[in-house]
C-alpha positions as CSV (number, residue, x, y, z in Angstrom):
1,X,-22.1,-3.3,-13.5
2,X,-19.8,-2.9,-10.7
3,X,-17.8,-0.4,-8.8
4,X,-14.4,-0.1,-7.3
5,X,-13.5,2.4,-4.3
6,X,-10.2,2.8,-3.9
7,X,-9.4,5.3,-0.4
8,X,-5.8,6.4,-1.0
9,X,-4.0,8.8,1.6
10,X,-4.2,11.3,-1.5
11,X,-7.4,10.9,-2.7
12,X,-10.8,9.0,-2.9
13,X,-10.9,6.9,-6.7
14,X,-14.4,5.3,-7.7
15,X,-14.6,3.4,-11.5
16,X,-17.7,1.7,-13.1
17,X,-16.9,-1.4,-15.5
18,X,-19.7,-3.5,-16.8
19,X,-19.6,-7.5,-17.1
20,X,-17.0,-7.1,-19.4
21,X,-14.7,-5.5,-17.2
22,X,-14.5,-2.0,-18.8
23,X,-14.0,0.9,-17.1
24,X,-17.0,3.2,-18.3
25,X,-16.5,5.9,-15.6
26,X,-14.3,7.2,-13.0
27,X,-13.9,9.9,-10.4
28,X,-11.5,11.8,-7.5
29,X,-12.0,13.1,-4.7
30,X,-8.7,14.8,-3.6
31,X,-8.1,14.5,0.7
32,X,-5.5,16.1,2.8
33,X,-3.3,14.8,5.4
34,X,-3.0,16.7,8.6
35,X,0.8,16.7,10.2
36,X,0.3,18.3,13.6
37,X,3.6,17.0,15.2
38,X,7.0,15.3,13.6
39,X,6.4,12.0,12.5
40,X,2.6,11.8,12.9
41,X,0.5,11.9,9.7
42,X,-3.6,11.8,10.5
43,X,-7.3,12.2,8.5
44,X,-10.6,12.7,9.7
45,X,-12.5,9.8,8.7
46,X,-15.3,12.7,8.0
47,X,-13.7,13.6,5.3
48,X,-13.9,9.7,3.7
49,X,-17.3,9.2,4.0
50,X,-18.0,12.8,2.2
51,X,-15.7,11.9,-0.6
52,X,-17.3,8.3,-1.4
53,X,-21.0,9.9,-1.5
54,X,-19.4,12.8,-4.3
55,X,-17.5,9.9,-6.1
56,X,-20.8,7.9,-6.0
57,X,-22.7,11.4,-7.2
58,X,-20.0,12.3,-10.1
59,X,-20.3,8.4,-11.0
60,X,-23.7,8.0,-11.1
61,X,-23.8,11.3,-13.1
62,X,-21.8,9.9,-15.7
63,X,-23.1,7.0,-16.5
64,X,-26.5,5.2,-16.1
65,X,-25.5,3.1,-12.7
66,X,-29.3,1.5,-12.4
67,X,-27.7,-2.3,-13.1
68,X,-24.8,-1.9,-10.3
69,X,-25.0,-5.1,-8.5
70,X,-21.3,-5.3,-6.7
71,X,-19.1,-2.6,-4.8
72,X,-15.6,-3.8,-3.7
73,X,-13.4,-1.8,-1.5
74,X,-9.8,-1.4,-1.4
75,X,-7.2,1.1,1.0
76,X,-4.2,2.5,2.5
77,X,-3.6,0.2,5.3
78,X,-2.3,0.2,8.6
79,X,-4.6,3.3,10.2
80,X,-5.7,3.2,13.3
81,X,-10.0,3.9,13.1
82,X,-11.4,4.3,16.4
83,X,-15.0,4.5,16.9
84,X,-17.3,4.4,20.5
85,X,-20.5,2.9,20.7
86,X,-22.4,4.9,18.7
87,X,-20.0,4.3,15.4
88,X,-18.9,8.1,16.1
89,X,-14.6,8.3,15.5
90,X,-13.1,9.0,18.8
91,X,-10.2,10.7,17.3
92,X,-8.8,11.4,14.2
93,X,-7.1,8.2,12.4
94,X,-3.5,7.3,12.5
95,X,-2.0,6.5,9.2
96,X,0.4,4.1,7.6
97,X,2.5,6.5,7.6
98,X,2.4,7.8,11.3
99,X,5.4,6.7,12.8
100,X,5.0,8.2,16.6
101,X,4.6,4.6,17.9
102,X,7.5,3.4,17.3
103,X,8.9,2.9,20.9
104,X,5.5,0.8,21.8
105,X,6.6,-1.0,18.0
106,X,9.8,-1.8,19.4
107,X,8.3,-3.2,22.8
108,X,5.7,-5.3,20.6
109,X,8.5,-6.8,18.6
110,X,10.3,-8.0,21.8
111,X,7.6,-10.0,22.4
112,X,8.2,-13.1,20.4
113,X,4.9,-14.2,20.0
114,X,4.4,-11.7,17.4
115,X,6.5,-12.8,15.0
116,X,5.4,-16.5,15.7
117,X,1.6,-15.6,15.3
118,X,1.7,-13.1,12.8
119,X,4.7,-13.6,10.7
120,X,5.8,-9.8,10.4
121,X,8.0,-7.5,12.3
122,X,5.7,-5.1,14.5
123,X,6.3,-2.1,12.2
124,X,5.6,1.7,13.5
125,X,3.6,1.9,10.8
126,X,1.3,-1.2,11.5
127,X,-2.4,-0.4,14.0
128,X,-1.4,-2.4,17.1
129,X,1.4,0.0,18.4
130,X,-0.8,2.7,17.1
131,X,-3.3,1.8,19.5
132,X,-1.1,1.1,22.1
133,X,0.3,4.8,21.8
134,X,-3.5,5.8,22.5
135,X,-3.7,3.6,25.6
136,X,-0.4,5.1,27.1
137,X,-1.6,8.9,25.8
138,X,-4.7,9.0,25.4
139,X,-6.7,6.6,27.9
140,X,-9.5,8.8,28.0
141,X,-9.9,7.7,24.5
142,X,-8.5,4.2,24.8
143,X,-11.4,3.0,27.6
144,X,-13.8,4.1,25.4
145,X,-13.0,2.1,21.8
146,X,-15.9,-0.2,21.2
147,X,-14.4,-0.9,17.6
148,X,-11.2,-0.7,15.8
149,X,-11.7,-0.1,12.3
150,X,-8.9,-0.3,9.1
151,X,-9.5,2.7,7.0
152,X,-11.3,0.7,4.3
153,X,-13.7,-1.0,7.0
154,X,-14.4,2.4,8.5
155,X,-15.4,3.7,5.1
156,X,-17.7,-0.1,4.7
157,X,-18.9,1.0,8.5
158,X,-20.9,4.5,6.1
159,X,-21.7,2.6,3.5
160,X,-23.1,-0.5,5.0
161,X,-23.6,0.0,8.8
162,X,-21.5,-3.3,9.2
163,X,-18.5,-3.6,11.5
164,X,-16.3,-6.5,8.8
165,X,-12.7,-6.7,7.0
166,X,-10.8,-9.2,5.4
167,X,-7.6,-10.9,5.6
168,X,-5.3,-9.0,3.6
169,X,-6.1,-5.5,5.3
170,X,-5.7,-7.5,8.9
171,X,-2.6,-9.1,8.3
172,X,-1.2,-5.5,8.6
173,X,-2.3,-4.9,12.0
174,X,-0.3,-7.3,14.2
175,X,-3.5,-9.0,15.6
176,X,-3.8,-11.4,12.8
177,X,-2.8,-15.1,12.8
178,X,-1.6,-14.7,9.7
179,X,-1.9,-18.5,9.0
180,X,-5.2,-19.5,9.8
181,X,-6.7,-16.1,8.5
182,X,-8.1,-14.9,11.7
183,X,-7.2,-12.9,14.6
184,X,-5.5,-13.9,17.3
185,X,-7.3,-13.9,20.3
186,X,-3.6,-13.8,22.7
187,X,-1.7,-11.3,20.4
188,X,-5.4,-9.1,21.4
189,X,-5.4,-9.6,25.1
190,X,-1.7,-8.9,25.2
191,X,-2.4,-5.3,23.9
192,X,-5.6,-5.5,26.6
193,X,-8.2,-5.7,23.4
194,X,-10.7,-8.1,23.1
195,X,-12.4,-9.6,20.1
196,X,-15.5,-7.7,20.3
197,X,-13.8,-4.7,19.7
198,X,-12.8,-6.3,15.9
199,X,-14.8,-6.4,13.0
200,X,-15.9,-9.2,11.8
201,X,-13.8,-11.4,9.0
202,X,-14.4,-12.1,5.6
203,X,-12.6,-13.0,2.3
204,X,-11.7,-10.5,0.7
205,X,-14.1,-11.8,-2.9
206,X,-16.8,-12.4,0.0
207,X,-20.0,-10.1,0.5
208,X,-19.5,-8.2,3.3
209,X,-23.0,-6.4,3.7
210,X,-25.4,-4.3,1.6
211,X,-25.2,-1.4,0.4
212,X,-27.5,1.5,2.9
213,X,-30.9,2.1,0.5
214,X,-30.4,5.9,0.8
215,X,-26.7,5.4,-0.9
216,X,-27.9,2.8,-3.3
217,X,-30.9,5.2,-4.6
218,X,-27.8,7.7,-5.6
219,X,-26.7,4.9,-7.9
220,X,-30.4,4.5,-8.5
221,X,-29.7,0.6,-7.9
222,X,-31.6,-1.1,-5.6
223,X,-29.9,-4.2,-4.1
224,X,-25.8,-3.8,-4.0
225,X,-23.5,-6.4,-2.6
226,X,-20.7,-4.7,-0.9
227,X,-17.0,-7.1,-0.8
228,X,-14.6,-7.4,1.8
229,X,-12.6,-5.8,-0.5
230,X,-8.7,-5.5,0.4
231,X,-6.1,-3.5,1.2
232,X,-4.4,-1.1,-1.4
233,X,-1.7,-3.4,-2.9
234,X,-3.8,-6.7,-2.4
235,X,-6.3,-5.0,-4.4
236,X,-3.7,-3.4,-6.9
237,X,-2.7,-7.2,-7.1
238,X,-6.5,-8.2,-8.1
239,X,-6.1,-5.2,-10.7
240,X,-3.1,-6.4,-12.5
241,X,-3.7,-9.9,-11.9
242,X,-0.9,-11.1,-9.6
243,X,-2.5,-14.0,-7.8
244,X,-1.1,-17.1,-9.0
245,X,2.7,-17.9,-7.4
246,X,5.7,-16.2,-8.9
247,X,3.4,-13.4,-10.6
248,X,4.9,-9.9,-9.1
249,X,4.8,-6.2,-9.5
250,X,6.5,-3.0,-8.5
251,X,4.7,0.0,-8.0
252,X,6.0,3.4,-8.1
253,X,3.7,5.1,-5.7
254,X,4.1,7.4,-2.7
255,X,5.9,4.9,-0.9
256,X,7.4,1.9,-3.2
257,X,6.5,-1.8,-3.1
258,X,8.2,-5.0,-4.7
259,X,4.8,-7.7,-4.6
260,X,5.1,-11.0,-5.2
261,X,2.0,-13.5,-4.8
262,X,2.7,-16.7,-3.3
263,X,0.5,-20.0,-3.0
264,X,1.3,-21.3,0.0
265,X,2.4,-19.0,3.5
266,X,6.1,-18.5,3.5
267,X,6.9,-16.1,6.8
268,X,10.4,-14.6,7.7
269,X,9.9,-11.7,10.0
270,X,13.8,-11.1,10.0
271,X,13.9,-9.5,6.9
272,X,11.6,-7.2,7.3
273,X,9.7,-8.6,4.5
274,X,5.5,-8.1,4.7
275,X,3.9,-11.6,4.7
276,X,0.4,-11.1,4.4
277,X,-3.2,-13.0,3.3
278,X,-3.8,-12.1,-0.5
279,X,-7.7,-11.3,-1.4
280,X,-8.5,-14.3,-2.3
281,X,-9.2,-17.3,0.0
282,X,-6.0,-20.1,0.3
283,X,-3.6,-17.3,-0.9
284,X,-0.7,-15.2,0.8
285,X,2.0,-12.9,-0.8
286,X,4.8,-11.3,0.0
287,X,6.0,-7.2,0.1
288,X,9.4,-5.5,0.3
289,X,8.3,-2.1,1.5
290,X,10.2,1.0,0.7
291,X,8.8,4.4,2.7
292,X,9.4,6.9,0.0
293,X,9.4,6.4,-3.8
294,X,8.0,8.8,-5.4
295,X,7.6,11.0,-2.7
296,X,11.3,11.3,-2.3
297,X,11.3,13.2,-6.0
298,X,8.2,15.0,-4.4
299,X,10.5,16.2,-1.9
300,X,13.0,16.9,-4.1
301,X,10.9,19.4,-6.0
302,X,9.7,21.5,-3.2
303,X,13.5,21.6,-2.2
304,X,14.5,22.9,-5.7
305,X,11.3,24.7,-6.7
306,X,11.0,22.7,-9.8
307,X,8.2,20.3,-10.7
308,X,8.7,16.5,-10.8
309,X,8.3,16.7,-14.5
310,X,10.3,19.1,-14.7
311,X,12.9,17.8,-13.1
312,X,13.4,14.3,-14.7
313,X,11.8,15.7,-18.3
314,X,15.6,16.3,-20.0
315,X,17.5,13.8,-18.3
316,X,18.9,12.2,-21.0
317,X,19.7,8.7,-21.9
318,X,20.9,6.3,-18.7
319,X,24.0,6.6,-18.1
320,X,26.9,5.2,-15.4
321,X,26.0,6.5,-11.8
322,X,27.9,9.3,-11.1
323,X,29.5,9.8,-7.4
324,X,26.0,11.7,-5.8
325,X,24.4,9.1,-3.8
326,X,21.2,9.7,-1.7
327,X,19.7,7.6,0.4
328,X,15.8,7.9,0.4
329,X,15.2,7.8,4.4
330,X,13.2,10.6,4.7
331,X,10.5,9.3,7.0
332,X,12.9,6.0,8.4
333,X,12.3,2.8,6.2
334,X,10.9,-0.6,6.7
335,X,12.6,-3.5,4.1
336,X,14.9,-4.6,5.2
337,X,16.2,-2.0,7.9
338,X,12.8,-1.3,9.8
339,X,14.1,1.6,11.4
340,X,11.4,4.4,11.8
341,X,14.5,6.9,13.1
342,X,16.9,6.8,10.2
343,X,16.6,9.4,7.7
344,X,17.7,10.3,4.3
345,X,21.2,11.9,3.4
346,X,22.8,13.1,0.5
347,X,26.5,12.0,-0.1
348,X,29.9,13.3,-2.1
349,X,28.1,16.6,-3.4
350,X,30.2,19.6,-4.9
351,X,30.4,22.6,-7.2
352,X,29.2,20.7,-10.2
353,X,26.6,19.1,-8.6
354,X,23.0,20.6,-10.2
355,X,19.4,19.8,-10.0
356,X,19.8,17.2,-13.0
357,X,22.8,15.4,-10.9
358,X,20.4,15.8,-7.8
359,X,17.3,14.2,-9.6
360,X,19.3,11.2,-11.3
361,X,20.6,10.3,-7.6
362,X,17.4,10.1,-6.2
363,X,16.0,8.2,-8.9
364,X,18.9,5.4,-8.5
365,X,18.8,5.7,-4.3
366,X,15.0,4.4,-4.8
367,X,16.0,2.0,-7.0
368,X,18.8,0.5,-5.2
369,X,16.2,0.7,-1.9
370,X,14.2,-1.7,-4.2
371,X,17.4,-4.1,-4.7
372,X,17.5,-4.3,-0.9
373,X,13.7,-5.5,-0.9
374,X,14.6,-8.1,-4.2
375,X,17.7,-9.4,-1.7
376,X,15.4,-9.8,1.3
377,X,12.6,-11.3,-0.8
378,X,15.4,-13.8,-2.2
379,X,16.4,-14.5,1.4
380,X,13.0,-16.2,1.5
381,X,12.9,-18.6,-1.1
382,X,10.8,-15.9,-3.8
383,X,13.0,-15.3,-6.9
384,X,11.6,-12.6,-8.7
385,X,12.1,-12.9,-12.3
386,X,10.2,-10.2,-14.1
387,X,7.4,-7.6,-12.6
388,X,4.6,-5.5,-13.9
389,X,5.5,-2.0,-13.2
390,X,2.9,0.3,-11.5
391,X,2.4,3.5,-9.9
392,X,2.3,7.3,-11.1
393,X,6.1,7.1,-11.5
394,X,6.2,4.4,-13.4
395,X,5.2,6.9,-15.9
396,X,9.3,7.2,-16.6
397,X,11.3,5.8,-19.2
398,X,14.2,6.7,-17.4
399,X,13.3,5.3,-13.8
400,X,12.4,2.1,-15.3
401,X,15.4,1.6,-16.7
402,X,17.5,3.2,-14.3
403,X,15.2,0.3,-12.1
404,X,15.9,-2.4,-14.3
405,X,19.6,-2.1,-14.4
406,X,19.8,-2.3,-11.1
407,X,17.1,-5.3,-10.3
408,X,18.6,-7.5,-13.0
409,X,15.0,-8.5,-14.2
410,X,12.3,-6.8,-17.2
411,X,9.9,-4.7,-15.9
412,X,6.8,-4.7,-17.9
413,X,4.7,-1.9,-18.8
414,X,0.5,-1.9,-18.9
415,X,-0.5,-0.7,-21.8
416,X,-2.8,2.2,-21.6
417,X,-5.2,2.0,-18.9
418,X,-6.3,1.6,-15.1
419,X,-5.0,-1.4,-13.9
420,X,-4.5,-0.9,-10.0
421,X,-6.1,-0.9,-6.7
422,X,-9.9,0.4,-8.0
423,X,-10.4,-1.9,-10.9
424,X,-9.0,-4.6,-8.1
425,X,-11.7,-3.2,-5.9
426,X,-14.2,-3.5,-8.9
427,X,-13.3,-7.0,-9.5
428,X,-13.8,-8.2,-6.2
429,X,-16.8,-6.5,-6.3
430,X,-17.8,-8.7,-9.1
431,X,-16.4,-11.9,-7.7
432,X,-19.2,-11.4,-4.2
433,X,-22.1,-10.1,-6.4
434,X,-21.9,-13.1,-8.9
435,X,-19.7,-15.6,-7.2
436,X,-16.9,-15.6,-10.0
437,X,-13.6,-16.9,-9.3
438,X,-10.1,-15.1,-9.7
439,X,-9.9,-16.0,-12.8
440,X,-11.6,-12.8,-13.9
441,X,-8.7,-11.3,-12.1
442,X,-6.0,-11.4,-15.8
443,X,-2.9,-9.9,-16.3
444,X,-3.4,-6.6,-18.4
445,X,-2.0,-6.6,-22.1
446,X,2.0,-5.6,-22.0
447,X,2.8,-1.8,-23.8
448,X,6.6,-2.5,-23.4
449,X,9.1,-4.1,-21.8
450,X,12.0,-2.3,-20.1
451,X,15.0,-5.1,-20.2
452,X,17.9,-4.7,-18.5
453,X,21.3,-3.0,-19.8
454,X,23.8,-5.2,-20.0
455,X,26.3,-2.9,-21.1
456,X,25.5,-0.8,-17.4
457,X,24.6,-3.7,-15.3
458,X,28.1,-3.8,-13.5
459,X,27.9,-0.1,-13.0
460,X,24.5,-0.3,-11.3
461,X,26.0,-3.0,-9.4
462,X,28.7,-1.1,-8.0
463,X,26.7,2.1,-6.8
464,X,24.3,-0.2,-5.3
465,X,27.5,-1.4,-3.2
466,X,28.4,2.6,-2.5
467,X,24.8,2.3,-1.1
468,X,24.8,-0.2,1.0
469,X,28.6,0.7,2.4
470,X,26.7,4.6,3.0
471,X,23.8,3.0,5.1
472,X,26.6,1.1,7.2
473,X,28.1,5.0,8.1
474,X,24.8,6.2,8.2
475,X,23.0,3.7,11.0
476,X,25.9,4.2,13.4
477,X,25.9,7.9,13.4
């Protein structure tokens, strides 16, 4: 048996599958994000390492978890853990999502051995900056880091008392040599860090540690091989088995993500496209990152006092775009603008415009913010040619199609079942406990398949153009 921990900004997920890969049990814990100042977005790690012992309590209470051999680890990337000497957090961590470092971003990215070294942009949203912010703010709290820890790793830190991570998760800090899947010893001593204060590097199917006995006798298991486990969409890759080159999915999450794996490194930092390491070892893939996805319906509904379901529930079949446009910048963007200042507008509204007319525009802004990631993938050589689709709001008929329309390619619906980040976890899990290759890692049986509407493809094709000509006005203002 095996289990998969998944630490999302929303909540902690744990599953149990046997050797099978069946998922026998599953539970979440539900976090918080504290927003104490515009554009910042923080957690107590505290409040992790509480929620993985109730998931591993609720689990083990569910199912007989004696035979649990493997835990794998997966998480939102991108936060900035810092810990002293004595493994204590120094402050609270800085999330993907914080964008209050985005002048120290900008001043990382005019260096050009970034790019060179890591492949990526130096993104507001990535831990170097982060921790560069601290060392211009907070240097009381700076001079004291003895480790800086990826969410994930600080969460391994509790349940293994091991400083590691893996590639994928570091290839989203800006210290990572991207290439030779290790960290880079200049990019470090250019933001006055040293190796020492890093964990440790692993593959991401590679045991990391063990898991602590007083942990492990929860489980009532006795000797648990923890993975290096990866971050949230390497391991949602592992889940719906996108490892082998040309595989791709898009999920539908908080923020939105259009993944493609790739067998071979293929870097272009201009367009703002994510190259990263994949989980597993002599693999990288690729990411066209999108800020707010469903989160931008989220907002929606607080602004109109409707639910999400509500909202898209009687919209009808897809139709033409109508002249609403919105543009889903409500916390800046990253493919292919990166541009943590712009934010979100609504365009050519009037009296007839209503909560249904509102809702169909932010579906199709989101989708066209996706065509912009398929364009700047494209740009690299990766042709995307049909995608799993993922994520809670992949749960609508009408987004996928509204999505589909404008991508040009099928999107491909899981049939029932958990197919993301934790069963990825669980899997990798599985690979370090019993030294199984990917191969476990399949593709999940296909439901449905949204094709593209021919009839509405030229339609979608000129609203995407509205779009793009409305981010032109909107950039310069």
């Amino acid at each position: 048996m095996f289990i998969g921990l998944d630490l999302g900004t929303s909540s902690l997920k744990g599953i149990v599958i046997n050797d099978a890969q069946e998922i026998l049990a599953e539970h979440s814990v539900p976090l918080t994000v504290q927003r104490p100042h515009n554009g910042w977005s923080e957690q107590d790690p505290a409040c992790w390492f509480a929620a993985a012992e109730v998931a591993l309590t609720a689990l083990a209470a569910r199912v007989d978890c004696s035979a649990v051999i493997g835990i794998g680890l997966s998480g939102h990337m991108h936060g900035a853990t810092l810990f002293d000497g004595a493994d204590t957090p120094l402050r609270p961590c800085m999330l993907w999502n914080d964008t209050r470092s985005h002048v120290q971003a900008a001043q990382m990215d005019g260096d050009p051995l970034f790019r060179k070294i890591t492949g990526n942009i130096v993104f507001p949203g990535f831990t170097a900056p982060k921790v560069e912010w601290v060392r211009q703010h907070e240097p009381h709290i700076f001079g004291r880091i003895a480790k800086v820890l990826l969410p994930k790793d600080a969460l391994r830190l509790f349940l293994t008392g091991d400083h590691v991570s893996e590639m994928s998760d570091a290839a989203g800090t800006a210290w990572l040599d991207t290439a030779a899947r290790d960290w880079s010893d200049d990019l470090l001593s250019a933001c006055q860090l040293s190796r020492a204060q890093m964990p440790r590097l692993v593959e991401g199917s590679a045991a990391s540690g063990k898991l602590r006995p007083a942990l492990a006798a929860i489980l009532g298991a006795r000797d648990v091989t923890v993975a290096g486990g990866a971050g949230d969409n390497a391991a949602a890759a592992i889940g719906a088995g996108v490892i082998r080159d040309g595989t791709a999915f898009l999920s539908l999450g908080t923020s939105g993500v259009l993944f493609a794996a790739n067998d071979a490194y293929r870097p272009d930092p201009a367009s703002a496209v994510h190259s990263f390491c994949h989980a597993v070892p002599d693999t990288w893939h690729q990411m066209g990152v999108i800020l707010a996805a469903s989160d931008a319906l989220e907002w929606l509904s607080r602004l109109t006092g409707q639910s999400a379901a509500a909202l898209t529930a009687d919209l009808g079949p897809v139709q033409a775009p109508n002249r609403t446009l919105f543009l889903p910048y409500l916390g800046g963007e990253r493919t292919p603008h990166n541009d943590a200042q712009i934010r979100g507008q609504f365009l050519h509204l009037d009296h007839a415009t209503d909560a249904k007319h509102a809702t169909r525009a932010v579906l199709e802004g989101v989708a066209y913010a996706f065509a912009d990631c398929r364009d700047a993938l494209a740009g690299t050589g990766t042709v995307i040619k049909g995608a799993l689709a993922m994520g809670g709001g992949a749960k609508s008929a009408y987004w996928l199609q509204v999505l589909a329309n404008t991508l040009g390619f099928p999107l491909h619906v899981p049939a029932d079942g958990d197919f993301g980040a934790a069963l990825g976890a669980a899997r990798l899990g599985m690979m370090a406990a019993t030294g199984a290759d990917a191969s476990i890692a399949v593709q999940p049986p296909i439901a449905r398949t949204v094709a593209p509407d021919s009839n509405l493809q030229e339609a979608f094709a000129q609203g995407l153009t509205r779009y793009r000509a409305a981010y032109s006005v909107l950039k310069n203002l």
